[in-house]
Each structure stands twice: as C-alpha cells, then as structure tokens.
N, C-alpha and C positions, 0 to 999 in steps of 0.2 A: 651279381650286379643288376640284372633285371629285376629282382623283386627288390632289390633296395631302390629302384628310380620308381616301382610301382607302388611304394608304401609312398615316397616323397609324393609323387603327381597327386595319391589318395588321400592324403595329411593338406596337400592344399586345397583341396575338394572339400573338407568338412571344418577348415578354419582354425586347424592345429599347427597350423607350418612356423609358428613360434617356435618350437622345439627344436626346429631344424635353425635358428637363428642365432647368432652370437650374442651373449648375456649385454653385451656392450651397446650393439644394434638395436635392441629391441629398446632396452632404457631409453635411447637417444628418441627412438619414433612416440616415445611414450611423451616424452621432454615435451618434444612438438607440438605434438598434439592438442595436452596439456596447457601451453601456452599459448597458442589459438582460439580456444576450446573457454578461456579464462576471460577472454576479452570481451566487456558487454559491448552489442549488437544495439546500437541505435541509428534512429530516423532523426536530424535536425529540421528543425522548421523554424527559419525564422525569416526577419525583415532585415537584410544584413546591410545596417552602416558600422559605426565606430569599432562599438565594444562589440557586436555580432561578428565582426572580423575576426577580433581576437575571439574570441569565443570559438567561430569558424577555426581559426588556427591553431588551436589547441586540441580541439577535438580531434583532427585529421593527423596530429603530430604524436598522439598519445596512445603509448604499447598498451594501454590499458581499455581502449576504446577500437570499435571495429564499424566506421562511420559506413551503415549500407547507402542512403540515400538524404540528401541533403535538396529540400521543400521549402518554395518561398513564399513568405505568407503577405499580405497585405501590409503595409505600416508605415515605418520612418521617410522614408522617403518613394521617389518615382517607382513602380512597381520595375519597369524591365533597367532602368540603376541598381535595384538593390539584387537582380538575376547576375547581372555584370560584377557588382561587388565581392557576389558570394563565387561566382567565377573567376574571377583574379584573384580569390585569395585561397581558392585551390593552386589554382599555378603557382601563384608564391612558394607552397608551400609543396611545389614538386609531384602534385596529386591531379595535376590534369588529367581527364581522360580517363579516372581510374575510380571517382566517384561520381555517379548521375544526380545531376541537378534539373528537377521538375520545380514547374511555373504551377506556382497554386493558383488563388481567388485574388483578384487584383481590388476587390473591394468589400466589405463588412457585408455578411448576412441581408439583412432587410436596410442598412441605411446606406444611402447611394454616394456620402463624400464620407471622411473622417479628415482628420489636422493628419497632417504628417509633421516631423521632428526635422524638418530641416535647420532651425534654430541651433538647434542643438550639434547634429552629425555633418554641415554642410547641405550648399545645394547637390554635391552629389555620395552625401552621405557618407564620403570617408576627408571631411573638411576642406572640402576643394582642391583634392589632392588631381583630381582626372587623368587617372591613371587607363595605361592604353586598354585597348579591347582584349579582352581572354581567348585565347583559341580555342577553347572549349563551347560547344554552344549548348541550352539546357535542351531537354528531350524532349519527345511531342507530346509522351502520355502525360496528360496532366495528374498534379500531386495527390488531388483527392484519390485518384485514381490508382497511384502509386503505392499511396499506404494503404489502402483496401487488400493491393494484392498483395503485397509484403507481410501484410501482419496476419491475410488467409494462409499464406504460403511456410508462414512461421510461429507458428502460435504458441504463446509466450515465452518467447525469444527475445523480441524487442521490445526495448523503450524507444519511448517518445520524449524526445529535447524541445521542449516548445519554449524558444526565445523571443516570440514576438505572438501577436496577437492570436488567438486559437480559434481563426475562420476555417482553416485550412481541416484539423482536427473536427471540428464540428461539419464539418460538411460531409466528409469521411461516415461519422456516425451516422446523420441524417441517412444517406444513402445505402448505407450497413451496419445496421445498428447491432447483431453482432460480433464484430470486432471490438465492442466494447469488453466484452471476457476474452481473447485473444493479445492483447498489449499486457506484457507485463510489467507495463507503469509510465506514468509520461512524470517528466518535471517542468514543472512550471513558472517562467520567469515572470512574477506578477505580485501586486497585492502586499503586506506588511502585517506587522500584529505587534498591535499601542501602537502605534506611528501615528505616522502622515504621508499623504501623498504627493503624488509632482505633477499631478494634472486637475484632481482638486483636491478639497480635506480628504475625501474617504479613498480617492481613487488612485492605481497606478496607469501607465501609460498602454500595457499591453492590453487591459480587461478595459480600457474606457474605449480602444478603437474600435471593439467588437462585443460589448456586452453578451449579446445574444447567444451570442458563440461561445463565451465562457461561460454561460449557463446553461449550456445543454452540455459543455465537455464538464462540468463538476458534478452533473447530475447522470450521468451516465453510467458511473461504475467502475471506472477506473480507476486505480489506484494511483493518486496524486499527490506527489510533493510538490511544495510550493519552497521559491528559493526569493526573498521579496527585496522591494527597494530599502528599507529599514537595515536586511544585512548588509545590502552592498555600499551604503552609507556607513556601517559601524565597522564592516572588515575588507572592503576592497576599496579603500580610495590611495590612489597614487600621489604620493605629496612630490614637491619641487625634487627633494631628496633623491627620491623615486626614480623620476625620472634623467636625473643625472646619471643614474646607476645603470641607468637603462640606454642613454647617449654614449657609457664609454663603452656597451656593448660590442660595438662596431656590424653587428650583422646586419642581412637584409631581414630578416626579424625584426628586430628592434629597429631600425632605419623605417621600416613600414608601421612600427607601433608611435613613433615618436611623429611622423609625417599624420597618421591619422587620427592622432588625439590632439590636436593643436585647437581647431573651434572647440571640441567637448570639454576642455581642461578648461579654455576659457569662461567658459558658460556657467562650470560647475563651480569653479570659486567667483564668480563674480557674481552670477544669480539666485545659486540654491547654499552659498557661503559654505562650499565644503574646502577644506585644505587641500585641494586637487583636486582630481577626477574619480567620479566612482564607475565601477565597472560591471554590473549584476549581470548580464549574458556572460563573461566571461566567470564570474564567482557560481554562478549556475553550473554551467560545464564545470568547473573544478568540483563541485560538491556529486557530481556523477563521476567521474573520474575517481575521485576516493573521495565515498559517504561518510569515513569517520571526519573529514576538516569540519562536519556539521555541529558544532559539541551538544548543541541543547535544540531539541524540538517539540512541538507540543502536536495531538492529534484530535482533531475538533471538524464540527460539521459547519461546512461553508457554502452558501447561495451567494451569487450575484446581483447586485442592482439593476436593474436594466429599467426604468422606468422613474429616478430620482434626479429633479429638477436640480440638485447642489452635489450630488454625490454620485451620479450613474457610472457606473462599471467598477463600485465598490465591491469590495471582495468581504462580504457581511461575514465575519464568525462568532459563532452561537458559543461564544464562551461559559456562558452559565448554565447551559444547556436546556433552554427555555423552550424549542423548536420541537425537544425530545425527541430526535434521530444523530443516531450513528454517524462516528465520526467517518467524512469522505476524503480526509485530504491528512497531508500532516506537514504540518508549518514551523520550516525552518526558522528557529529564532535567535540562535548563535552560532557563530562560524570560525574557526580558526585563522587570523588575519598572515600572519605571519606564514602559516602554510600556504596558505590562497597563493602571497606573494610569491613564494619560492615557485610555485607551480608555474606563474607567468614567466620566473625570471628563466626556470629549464627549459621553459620552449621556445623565449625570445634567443636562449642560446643556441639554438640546436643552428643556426644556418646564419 
C-alpha cells in the first residue's frame, strides 16, 4: 500500500498522474480546456454610441470571443458619454464588473477639436435614450497604458478591435513602439475600396477624426484588416422588415437595439438614402467573430491622407502598385449579409 501511494505522490511530481485518471475525466478537462483555449483574446477600442453598442454586445455575448479589456477612444460623441455607454451596455449584457473599461485620449493627436456624430447617434450617442448611470466605473490606469501592458504581458495573443478612431492605438505605439510585433492583428472599422465616403469623397468617419493616428497605426507593422463603410452599406443594413423581426423579439436585447437605433435608422434612410440602418462596428465584430462571413478580400499597401484640403483622412490604396511596397493591410471587400444578420438576430435573442 505504501509504495503504491509512493509511485502515485511521484507520478504527480513529474506530470504523469493522467494514468492514474478516468479515460472519461481526462477527455472532459481536455473538452475545456479546448474550448477556452479556442476563443480569440481581444482588446475593443472604440467610441461607443449606436452601432458600437451593439457591436459592444456582441463581442461580450460571443463563446467565440474572450473580450480582455474594452478602451475608449475619442470620437462620436462627449468622451465620459461614450465611457457611460460602453458601461451600460456591459450591464445590459450581464458582464459588469467582469470586464475593465479604461478611458483613452479624449482628443486627436496633434488637432485639439474634431466633429463628433451626434447627428447621427444622438446627443448622448444611444439616440437620446438617457439611460441610467452603470455601476461599473472605468479604471484609473489609462488605455494607452493598458494595452502596452496587455499585449507585453501577452505576445501574440491578442487582437485589436479598433471600432472608432485609432488615437488610442497610436499612442500605444508612440510610447512602445515595440508592441507593434507583439499584436496579432488589430481590425479596423475604416476606409472603403471604389466607394465613397461619409465624411467626404475619399474619407470615412473613424481615419478623418484622427488622420495622424491612422498613419502611424498603418505604418507600424501590424497586421491589418480593414472591415469599411462600402461593406456595411452593401451587407449590414437593417431594412423596416428587419426591424419588425426584431420588435417581436421581446427581449431586453432587442428592446435596447430597437430604443438605440431610432435617430441612426432615421438619419440613414433620410440622409445617406440607404433602406434602413447600416451597422459597420457591429459587421466588424462579426467578421472577427467568424472570418469566413468575409467572402472576398483583396491585400494592398495603404497610407493615409493626413494633409488634403478635399479628402484628409483618406485611406489611399496603392492598387496598381505604383508606391512599390508590400501590402500592409487586407481590405475586406465582400461580406456575407445574411450571416451578418443571423449573427445580430442570436445575440438580440440571447436575453
């Protein structure tokens, strides 16, 4: 009896004590593991009104996604609103308390105002819904600060979800330039390819509030997809249909998606004449969530405008390869609309 508890004590000692485990057991911690182990590890960073809610809500709701830290960047609306936003809609979603939300850069690099989108999202960015205070409150260390040490502490582990302007990201660099070999990839809610823009001809909304910023995060070295306004025009827009499908849902879900797309649905068929609402933070997160919904992508080398009178915070791609340098980015160009959908409708159901 003694030397069999002596080989057991010595079998746990060198990391053999499998043998001593039930075929059954071990399967099961393998399952686990397995499926923890499968879930990608990202950073969000955005400016959270409408569609960065949902965006928000998906990410945190999704077995497929393991959200460490959620970073808010300058943009759509009042900087400690959109702290507020992206904290209520962890509570929504049951996750207070259990993800850290860090206050990034409250404004652009080198230019001291930018437009914020209150047009569009409300004056407080979820269509004037004014919804109560979160019990959550964000944390002292600031974002730049946050993802310096997360992505030292984790080196290529995580991605980076950049749904809103890439101050937050650039400043990171700035300060540790290399963590740029340490991210194993950020996605980018920016920019188009043959399109148009919604802030001018060349430009979209996240690269015009912070040029500067997206020209030192596209030239850094990171491995970048771009997920642009062009898809979320051609595969996430929410038509009347839609949204009825979405009122008989009855959850608080969908009662929070229907209460905070009321200004943006308006805005989007009356101003930019789309058949409803389009949604590019939250077709972002889906296309990380499962990269196959992406169907077609092209990879090309991209600079930013940062200095054009008509066009600044153009996202320039060197399609004919005139620049002659390697592609840095790869730009989503078709999206599976119908999956997108389904993805919104399973997490509007979950609650």
């Amino acid at each position: 009896m003694l030397t069999s508890r002596r080989k057991f004590i010595g079998a746990l000692s060198v990391g053999t004590a499998s043998t001593f485990l039930p075929a059954m057991t071990l399967a099961s911690a393998k399952t686990k593991l397995k499926t923890v182990d499968s879930r990608k590890r990202i950073i969000l960073d955005t400016d959270t009104a409408t569609d960065d809610a949902l965006a928000v809500l998906m990410a945190v709701s999704s077995p497929k996604l393991a959200v460490e830290a959620i970073t808010i960047a300058v943009g759509n609306v009042g900087f400690e609103q959109q702290t507020k936003n992206a904290l209520y809609t962890l509570e929504l979603a049951g996750k207070s308390g259990q993800i850290p939300v860090y206050q990034g850069s409250a404004r652009p690099l080198t230019r001291e105002v930018h437009g914020t989108a209150t047009y569009v999202h409300g004056s407080d960015g979820m269509s004037d819904s004014f919804f109560p205070d979160p019990k959550q409150k964000p944390e002292k260390e600031h974002a730049v600060d946050a993802i310096i040490r997360l992505v030292n502490a984790n080196p290529g582990e995580l991605t980076i979800v950049a749904i809103g302007p890439l101050t937050n990201i650039a400043l990171a660099l700035l300060k540790e330039p290399a963590i740029a070999k340490k991210v194993k990839g950020l996605y980018f809610m920016g920019g188009f390819y043959k399109f148009y823009g919604n802030i001018n001809p060349g430009a979209t909304y996240n690269a015009w509030v912070d040029p500067e910023a997206a020209r030192i995060v596209f030239q850094s070295g990171i491995p970048i997809t771009t997920v642009g306004f062009d898809v979320s025009v051609k595969s996430s827009v929410f038509t009347d249909d839609d949204y009825n499908q979405v009122a008989t849902l009855g959850t608080k879900y969908s009662d929070f998606f229907m209460k905070i797309n009321r200004i943006r649905r308006k805005y989007c068929k009356e101003h930019q004449k789309m058949n409803g609402s389009n949604h590019p933070d939250a077709i972002t997160v889906a296309a990380v969530i499962d990269p196959t919904l992406v169907t077609q992508s092209v990879s090309r080398f991209v600079d930013v405008e940062t200095r054009g009178e008509l066009m600044l915070g153009a996202l320039a791609i060197d399609e004919l390869g005139v620049w002659k340098k390697a592609p840095n980015a790869t730009i989503c160009v078709e999206a599976d609309e119908s999956r997108f959908k389904k993805l919104v409708f399973d997490t509007l159901k979950i609650s």
